[in-house]
Structure formats: structure tokens, C-alpha cells
N, C-alpha and C positions, 0 to 999 in steps of 0.2 A: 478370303471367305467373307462374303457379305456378313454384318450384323443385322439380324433382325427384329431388333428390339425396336420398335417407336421413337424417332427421334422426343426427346423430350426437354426444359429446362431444368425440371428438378429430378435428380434420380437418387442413389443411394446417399449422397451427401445431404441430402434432406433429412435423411435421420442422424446425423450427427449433428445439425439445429435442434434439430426435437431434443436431442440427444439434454446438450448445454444449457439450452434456453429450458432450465426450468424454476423451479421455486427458489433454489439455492441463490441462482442469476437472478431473478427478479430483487432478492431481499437482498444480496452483495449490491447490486447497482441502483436499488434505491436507497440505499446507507451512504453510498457514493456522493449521491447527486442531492442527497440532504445536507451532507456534511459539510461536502468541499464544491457543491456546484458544477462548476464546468471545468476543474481544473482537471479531472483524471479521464476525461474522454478518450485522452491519446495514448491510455491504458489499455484501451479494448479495440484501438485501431491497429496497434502492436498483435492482441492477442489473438485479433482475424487473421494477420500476416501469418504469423509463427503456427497456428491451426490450418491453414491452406498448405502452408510446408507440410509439416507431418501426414496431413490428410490426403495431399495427391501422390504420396509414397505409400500410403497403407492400401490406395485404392490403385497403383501402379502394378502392389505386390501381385493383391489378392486379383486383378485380370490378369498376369502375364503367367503366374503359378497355376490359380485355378483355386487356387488354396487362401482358409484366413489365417491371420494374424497366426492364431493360438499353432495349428499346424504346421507354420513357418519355423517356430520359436522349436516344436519337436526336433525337427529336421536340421534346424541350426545347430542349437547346443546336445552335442551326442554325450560328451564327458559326464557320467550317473551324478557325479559329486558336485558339476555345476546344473545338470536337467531337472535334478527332480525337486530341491531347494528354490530353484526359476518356477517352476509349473507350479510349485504348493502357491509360492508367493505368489502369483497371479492370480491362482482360488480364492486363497484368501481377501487379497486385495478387490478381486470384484466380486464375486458372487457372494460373500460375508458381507463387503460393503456396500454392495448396492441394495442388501436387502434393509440394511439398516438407514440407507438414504430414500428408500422405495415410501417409507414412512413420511417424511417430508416432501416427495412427489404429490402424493394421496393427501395431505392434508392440507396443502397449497390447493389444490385442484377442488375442494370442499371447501377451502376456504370462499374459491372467487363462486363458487353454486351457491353459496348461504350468503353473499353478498348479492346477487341478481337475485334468485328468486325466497329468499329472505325462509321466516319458519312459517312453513304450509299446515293446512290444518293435519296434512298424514304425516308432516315431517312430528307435531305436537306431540297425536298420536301414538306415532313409533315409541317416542322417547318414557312412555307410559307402561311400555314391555321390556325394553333394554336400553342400557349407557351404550351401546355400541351403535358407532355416529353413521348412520344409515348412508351421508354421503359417500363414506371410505368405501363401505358397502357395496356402489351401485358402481362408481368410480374405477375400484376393484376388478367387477365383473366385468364391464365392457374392455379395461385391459386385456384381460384375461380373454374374453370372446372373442378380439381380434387378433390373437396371438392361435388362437384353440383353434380356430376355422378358418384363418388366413393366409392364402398361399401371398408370397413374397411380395408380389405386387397387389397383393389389396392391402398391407400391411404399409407398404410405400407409398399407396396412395392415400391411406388414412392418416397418414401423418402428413402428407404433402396439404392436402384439407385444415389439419388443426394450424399448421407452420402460418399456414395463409390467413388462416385465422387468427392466430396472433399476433402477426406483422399486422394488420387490419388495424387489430383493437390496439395495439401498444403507439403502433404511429400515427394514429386516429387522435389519442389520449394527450399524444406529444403537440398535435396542433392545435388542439383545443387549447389547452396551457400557454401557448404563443411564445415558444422560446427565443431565448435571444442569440439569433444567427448565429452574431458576430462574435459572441463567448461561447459558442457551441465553438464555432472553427478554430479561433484560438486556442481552445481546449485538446480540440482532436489535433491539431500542428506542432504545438509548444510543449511540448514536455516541461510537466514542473511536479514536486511532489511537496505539495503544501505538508508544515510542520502537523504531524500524528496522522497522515498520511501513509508512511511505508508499506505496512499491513492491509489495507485497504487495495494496492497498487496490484500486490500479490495477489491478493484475492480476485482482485478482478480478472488478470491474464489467468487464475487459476481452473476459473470457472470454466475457460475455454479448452485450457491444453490438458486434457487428463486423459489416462491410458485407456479406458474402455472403449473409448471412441474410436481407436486406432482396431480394435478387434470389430468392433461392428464395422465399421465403413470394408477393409481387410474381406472380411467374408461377405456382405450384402452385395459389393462389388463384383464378387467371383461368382456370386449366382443370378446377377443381375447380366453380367457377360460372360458367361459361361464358356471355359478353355474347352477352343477346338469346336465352337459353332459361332464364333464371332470372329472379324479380323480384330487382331490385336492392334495394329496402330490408329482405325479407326475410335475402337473401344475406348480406348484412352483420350482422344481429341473429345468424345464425349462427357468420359470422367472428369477431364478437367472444365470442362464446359460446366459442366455439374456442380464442379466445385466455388467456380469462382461467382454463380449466380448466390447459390444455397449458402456456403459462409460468411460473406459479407452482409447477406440480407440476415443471419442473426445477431453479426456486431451491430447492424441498422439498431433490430430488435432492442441490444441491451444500450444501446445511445437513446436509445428513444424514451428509456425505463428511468437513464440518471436523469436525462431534460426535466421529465415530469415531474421527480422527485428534486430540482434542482430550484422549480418555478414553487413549487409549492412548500416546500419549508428551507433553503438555505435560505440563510440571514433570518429568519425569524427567532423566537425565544422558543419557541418547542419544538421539540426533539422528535426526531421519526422510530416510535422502538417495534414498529412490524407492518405490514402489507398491507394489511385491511383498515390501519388506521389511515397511510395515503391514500387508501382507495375510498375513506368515508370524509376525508382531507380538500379533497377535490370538488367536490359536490357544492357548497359554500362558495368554491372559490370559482367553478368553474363549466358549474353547471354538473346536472346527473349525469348528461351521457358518457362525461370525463370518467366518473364512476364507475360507472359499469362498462367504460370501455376497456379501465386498468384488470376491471373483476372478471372479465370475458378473458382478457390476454392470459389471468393469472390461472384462470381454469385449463385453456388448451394448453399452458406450458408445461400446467403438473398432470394433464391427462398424456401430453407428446412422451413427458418424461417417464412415465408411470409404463408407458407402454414401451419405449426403447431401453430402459435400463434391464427390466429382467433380458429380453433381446437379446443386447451385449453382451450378457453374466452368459448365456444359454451358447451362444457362437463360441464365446472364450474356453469354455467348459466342456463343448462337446469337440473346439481344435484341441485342446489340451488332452484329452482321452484319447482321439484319432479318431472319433466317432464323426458319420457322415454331416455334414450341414442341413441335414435334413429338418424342418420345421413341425413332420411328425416324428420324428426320433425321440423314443423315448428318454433316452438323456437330457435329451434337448426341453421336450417339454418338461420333464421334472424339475430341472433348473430352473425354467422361469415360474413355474407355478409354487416352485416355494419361497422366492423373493416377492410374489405379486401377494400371499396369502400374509407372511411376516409382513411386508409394506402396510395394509387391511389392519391387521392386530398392533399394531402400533399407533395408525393411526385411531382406530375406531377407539381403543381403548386410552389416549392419551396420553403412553407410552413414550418417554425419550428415551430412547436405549443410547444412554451416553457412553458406556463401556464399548458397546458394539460399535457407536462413532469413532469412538478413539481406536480403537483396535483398526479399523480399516483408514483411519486418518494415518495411523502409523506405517502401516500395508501400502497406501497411495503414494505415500511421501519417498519411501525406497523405491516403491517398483516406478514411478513414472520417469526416473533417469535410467534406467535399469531397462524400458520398454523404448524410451529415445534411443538408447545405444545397439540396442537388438537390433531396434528395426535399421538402423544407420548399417549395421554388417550387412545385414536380410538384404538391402539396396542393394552393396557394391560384392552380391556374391553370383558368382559364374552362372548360377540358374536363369539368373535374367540376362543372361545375355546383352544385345544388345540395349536393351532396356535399363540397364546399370545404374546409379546414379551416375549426374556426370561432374565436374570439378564445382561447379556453382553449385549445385545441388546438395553435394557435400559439405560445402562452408554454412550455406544458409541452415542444412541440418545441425551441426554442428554448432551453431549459436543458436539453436532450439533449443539443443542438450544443455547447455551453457545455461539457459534462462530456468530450464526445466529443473538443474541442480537445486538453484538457486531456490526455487517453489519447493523442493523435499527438503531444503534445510529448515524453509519457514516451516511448514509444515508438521515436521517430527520436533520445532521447535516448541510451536503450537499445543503439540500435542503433551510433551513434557515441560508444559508451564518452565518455560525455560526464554519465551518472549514474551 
């Protein structure tokens, strides 16, 4: 059966960039490249590989099923005493969590707006009627607008727009800065983990491999090639086409984020303690457009991410019910409209919901070995047929899972001040 989709470069793996690359990643990987410079590049060249694993099985499932992630996870574990303990913890772990990281989306995304267009006279104004930060406000909406009104592909394409726009401004940022080649390449080839290192190393592959991603790509994928009006081996030479341009081009992304933060304060006597200070960092050193090329990037990553995470919570949420993947489904929208509104109230009112962190840092830290091993059975189970995993596929997942442990021990370690 012919596909008739558009050949295209970017498709649903475009929003698993959106996905990662957002404020979290901009502030992991410029702590990176302040701290330790160019020695942890080959942290996030690792953490592109081990995300293209996972990601062209979630997008292998959801074309040859038809089905995402969340649906698969039904149909796999039938046993009451392991299904429904699985489903809660996957509620929890993303729809709790994401609304509580939806807040750091939003105010990353405010941040790089009040860095470009600075306090306006309505911005003055506003602040004259209420504390609540007008940017989370407007931020907010257009989230929410293109979710409200957006069938699948205008939602794919509004992120394909922002993705390109912050690849633009981040590796735009990076040349301005004039990094240096040669300890960029040694960086990304040589593995080494400079002394107070360790935590940093985690965090950076963490920022990549995390489980919602696997629900979003899982379902965008099934309704991007939709079972039984596309050939399935075709679909697939496509998804993986998808994958290998859209993944790499956001490891690009966060190499581009340590260079800048690598040129502009490793080895100096000050310290980098948030985003907007390398972005007013740069200016001095490197001219304005360095500025506002990091404060454009920092905007599309927390508006990319502001609009993919409820997304992912809403796909997870409505496979886990049984509910259609449908984008006006009432499920579905209620999901993302109350992580987009808690993201808003958090940010606007300056809110750290450090509880609600920790509660979903604990949530992430189980389920992401827990959603590596699911999906590893999901592979090698008789529904995909030929499409199976096959012996490679299986190892290389398997030292996913391995790495992914490794991430939930830091992790729940993290979280019980225990490292």
C-alpha cells in the first residue's frame, strides 16, 4: 500500500527535539560547558546514540501496531497486580510531572522574551494591575492555541518551525563565540569524567533518554502513518530517516549550548549560577547578536517544550485509559490543558513546587528502567511479527536499560539527598 504522507526530513521525531531540548537542557549543558568546558561533550554524543535506540523502537511499535506507547503497555501487562501499579506509575510519573516541569518550560521561554524585547511600556503597565508575569501568560496561550486548534500536522509543523529556530540561534551563538575545534572533538571522542563531574555526566544523558518521549514519538508516529493506509516497510525507512536527521540535530543543539558556555566562562573566576546571566555574559564578550541569539534559542526551547510536554502527558493518559488518540478527545484535551494552566501558575506566580519535583523526580527515576524493559518485551512480542527486534537490536536496547538503571539510581538518589 502506497504511503501518502509527503516525503519529508523532519516528522514526528521532531518533537522528541522539541521534546529534550528545553530549558532543563539549555541550563544542564551550560553548567557543563562552564564548569568542565569541552570535556563532557562525549556525554551527549552517547546520549544521541542511546535516544535513537529507544526512539526508532517506540516509533517501530506505534507504525506496525497502529497503537502508542501507553496502549501497548495495556495489552502487554494483563496480570491486575502488575497493570494497574504500571498505569498509576506512569500517571504519576508524567502527567504530575510534567506539570510540575511545564513551570520551568514557561519560565525559560519568558525568560529569553524579557531578554530580547526587554520591559515595554505595557509590559510596565501590566505589572501596575497584577504580580502575575504576563509573559507565562501569553506563552501559555499560544501553547495551548496550538494544541486547541491544531490537527497533527500543524502541531508538527509548529514545532518543526521552532526546532529550526533554535538550531539557527544556538549554532549561530556557538560561532560567534569561535570555539575551539580541536577541544570540541577531543571532547565528543575521548571520554573522561573530570573530578565532581559524575552528576553532571548523568544529567546530561538524562536530559535525553527520559520516558515520555517514548509515549509521544509511540503515538505521533501511529497517526503520522496510520495502520492499514500506509505500507509499513516503507513507513518505517521514513521513521528512521526522521530519526537519524531530528536526533542528532538536537545533540548538535545541546554541543552548541556547552561550546558557548565553555568559551564564555570555563577557566574564569565567575561562576555561571543561571541562563540569562550567560546570555547578558556574551554581549561584552561577543557582541549583542551572541545575546540574543542564546535568548531567541532559550525562547523556542521553552515554547517547543511548553507545547510537547502536555502532548506527551495527554497521548500517555489517553493510551493508558484506552481512549482514542484523538487530539479533540476530551480526555485528551483535559490532560494537557491542566498541565499548560499549573505550568502558567507556577510560573507567573513564581512558584517552585519543589514537593511536586521531587514527587515526579522519584516517579521518573522508577519508571524510566521500568518503560526501557516494557518497551524491550513490546519489541520481541509475536504482534510485530516480522518487525521483531532482532539480535543487535536487542543488545543495543539492553545496554539502554543498563545505562537507564544507572540514571534511576542517581536519580531517587538525588531525590533522597542520599548523593
Amino acid at each position: 500500500m502506497a504511503n501518502n504522507n509527503k516525503k519529508t526530513f523532519l516528522g514526528p521525531a521532531v518533537l522528541v527535539t522539541a521534546a529534550f531540548i528545553g530549558p532543563g537542557t539549555v541550563v544542564t549543558a551550560s553548567l557543563a560547558g562552564a564548569d568542565f568546558g569541552y570535556a563532557l561533550v562525549w556525554a551527549l554524543v552517547f546520549s544521541v546514540c542511546a535516544t535513537m535506540i529507544l526512539q526508532e523502537m517506540a516509533a517501530r511499535l506505534g507504525i506496525v501496531t497502529g497503537k502508542g506507547l501507553g496502549e501497548n503497555l495495556r495489552s502487554l501487562v494483563q496480570h491486575p497486580l502488575l497493570r494497574w501499579p504500571l498505569l498509576l506509575l506512569v500517571t504519576a510519573a508524567i502527567v504530575i510531572g510534567n506539570s510540575a516541569y511545564q513551570g520551568g518550560n514557561i519560565t525559560g521561554a519568558s525568560m529569553g522574551a524579557e531578554t530580547i524585547w526587554g520591559q515595554s511600556a505595557w509590559l510596565q503597565s501590566w505589572s501596575n494591575f497584577t504580580t502575575l508575569n504576563p509573559w507565562a501568560l501569553i506563552l501559555g496561550f499560544i501553547a495551548a492555541s496550538v494544541l486547541w486548534f491544531g490537527k497533527y500536522k500543524v502541531i508538527e509543523r509548529c514545532l518543526i518551525v521552532l526546532v529550526l529556530l533554535m538550531s539557527l540561534a544556538f549554532i549561530s551563538t556557538m560561532i560567534l563565540t569561535k570555539p575551539d575545534i580541536l577541544g570540541l572533538l577531543q571532547g565528543a571522542f575521548i571520554p573522561s569524567i573530570p573530578t565532581g563531574a559524575t552528576l553532571t555526566v548523568a544529567a546530561l544523558i538524562g536530559t535525553s533518554v527520559v520516558p515520555y518521549s517514548l509515549f509521544l514519538h509511540a503515538a505521533s508516529s501511529a497517526q503520522k502513518w496510520p495502520k492499514g493506509q500506509v505500507d509499513v516497510a516503507e513507513s518505517l525507512t521514513d521513521a528512521r530517516r526522521d530519526i537519524v536527521v531530528a536526533i542528532p540535530l538536537g545533540g548538535l543543539i545541546s554541543i552548541a549550548i556547552v561550546s558557548t558556555a565553555a568559551a564564555a566562562f570555563f577557566g574564569q573566576t565567575q561562576q555561571l549560577e543561571n541562563v540569562s546571566q550567560l546570555a547578558v555574559a556574551l554581549e561584552p564578550l561577543f557582541g549583542k547578536a551572541a545575546t540574543w541569539g542564546l535568548s531567541l534559542g532559550l525562547l523556542a526551547s521553552g515554547l517547543s517544550s511548553a507545547i510537547t510536554a502536555p502532548l506527551a502527558a495527554a497521548y500517555a493518559m489517553a493510551g493508558i485509559l484506552g481512549k482514542p488518540l484523538d487530539l479533540k478527545q476530551p480526555v485528551f484535551r483535559a490532560t494537557w490543558l491542566l498541565i499548560i494552566i499549573s505550568g502558567v501558575i507556577f510560573a507567573s506566580l513564581g512558584i517552585k513546587p519543589v514537593s511536586v519535583i521531587w514527587f515526579a523526580q522519584v516517579a521518573n527515576g522508577i519508571l524510566l528502567p521500568l518503560i526501557c524493559l516494557c518497551l524491550l518485551l513490546a519489541m520481541n512480542h509475536t504482534i510485530l511479527g516480522q518487525y521483531k527486534n532482532n539480535r543487535w537490536q536487542n543488545i543495543l536496547g539492553s545496554i539502554v536499560l543498563l545505562i537507564s538503571v544507572i540514571l534511576s539510581v542517581r536519580s531517587l538518589g538525588l531525590a533522597f539527598n542520599l548523593i
